[in-house]
N, C-alpha and C positions, 0 to 999 in steps of 0.2 A: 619582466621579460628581458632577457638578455639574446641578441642576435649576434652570432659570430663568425665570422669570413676566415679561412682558412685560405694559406695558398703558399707554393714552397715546394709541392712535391715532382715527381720527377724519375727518370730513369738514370742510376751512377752505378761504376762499376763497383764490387767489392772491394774494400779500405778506401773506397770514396767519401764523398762529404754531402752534406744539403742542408738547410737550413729551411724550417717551418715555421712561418708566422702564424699568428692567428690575431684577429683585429676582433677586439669586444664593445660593443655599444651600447647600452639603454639602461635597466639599472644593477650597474655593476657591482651598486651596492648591495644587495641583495647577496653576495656571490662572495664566500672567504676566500676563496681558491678558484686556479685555475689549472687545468689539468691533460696531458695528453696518453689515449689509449689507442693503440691499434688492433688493427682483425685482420687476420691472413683467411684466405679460403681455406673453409673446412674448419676454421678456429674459433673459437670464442675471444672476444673480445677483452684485449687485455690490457691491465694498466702498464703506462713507461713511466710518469715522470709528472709530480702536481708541486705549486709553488702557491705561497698566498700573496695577497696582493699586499696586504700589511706590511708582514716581517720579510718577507723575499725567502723564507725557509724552503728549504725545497729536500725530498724524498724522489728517490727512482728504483725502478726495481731492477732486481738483481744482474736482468740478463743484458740490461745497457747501462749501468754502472758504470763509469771511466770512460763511456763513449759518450754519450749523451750530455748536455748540459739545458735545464732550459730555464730559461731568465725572462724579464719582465721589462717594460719602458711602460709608464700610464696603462693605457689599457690596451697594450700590443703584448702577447706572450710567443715568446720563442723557443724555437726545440733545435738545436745545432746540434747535428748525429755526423760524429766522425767514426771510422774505421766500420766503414760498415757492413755487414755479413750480408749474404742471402737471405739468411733465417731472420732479418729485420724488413724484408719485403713485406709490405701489407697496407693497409688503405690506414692513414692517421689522422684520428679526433682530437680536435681538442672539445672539451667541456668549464661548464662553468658552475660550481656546484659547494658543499660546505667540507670539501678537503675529499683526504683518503682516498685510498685504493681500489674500491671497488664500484662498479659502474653500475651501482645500482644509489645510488648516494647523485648523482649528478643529475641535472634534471634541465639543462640544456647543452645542447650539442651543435658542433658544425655540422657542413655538410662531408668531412671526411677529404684526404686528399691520398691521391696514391703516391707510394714510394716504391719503384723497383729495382733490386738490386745484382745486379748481371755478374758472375762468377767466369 
């Protein structure tokens, strides 16, 4: 069982900035990766951005690419989203799970945090 605290999010204007933590607890070992996906209303939930806790490698998808960075400290994961769009508005998870992209592969979750981004 892995518990994980989310918090970070917040209202910034477009080509603002915010920084998402996520604090993981319990057995982390169990967990190669940690990962962050958001959900806009009306959306399916979708990947941004998974790092492993081993090698530090890290994969993001296409559409925060060059904006996004997220990196690790022990078992703190972070998501530093620069230049930020509207269309990045949406509620953000992080998971804790064995990698990849799709959120059916992760099998614990935060409680989500919102990001709103004002135009």
């Amino acid at each position: 069982q892995v518990q994980l605290v989310e918090s970070g999010g917040g209202l910034v204007q477009a080509g603002g900035s915010l920084r998402l933590s996520c604090a993981a607890s319990g057995r982390t070992f169990d967990s190669y990766a940690m990962a962050w996906f958001r959900q806009a209303p009306g959306k399916e939930r979708e990947f941004v951005a998974v790092i492993s806790w081993s090698l530090g490698s890290t994969y993001y998808a296409n559409s925060v690419k060059g904006r996004f960075t997220i990196s690790r400290d022990k078992n703190t994961v972070y998501l530093q989203m620069n230049k930020l769009k509207p269309e990045d508005a949406a509620v953000y998870y992080c998971a804790a799970g064995p990698g990849g992209i799709s959120r059916e592969r992760y099998n614990n979750w935060g409680q989500g945090t919102q990001v709103t981004v004002s135009s």
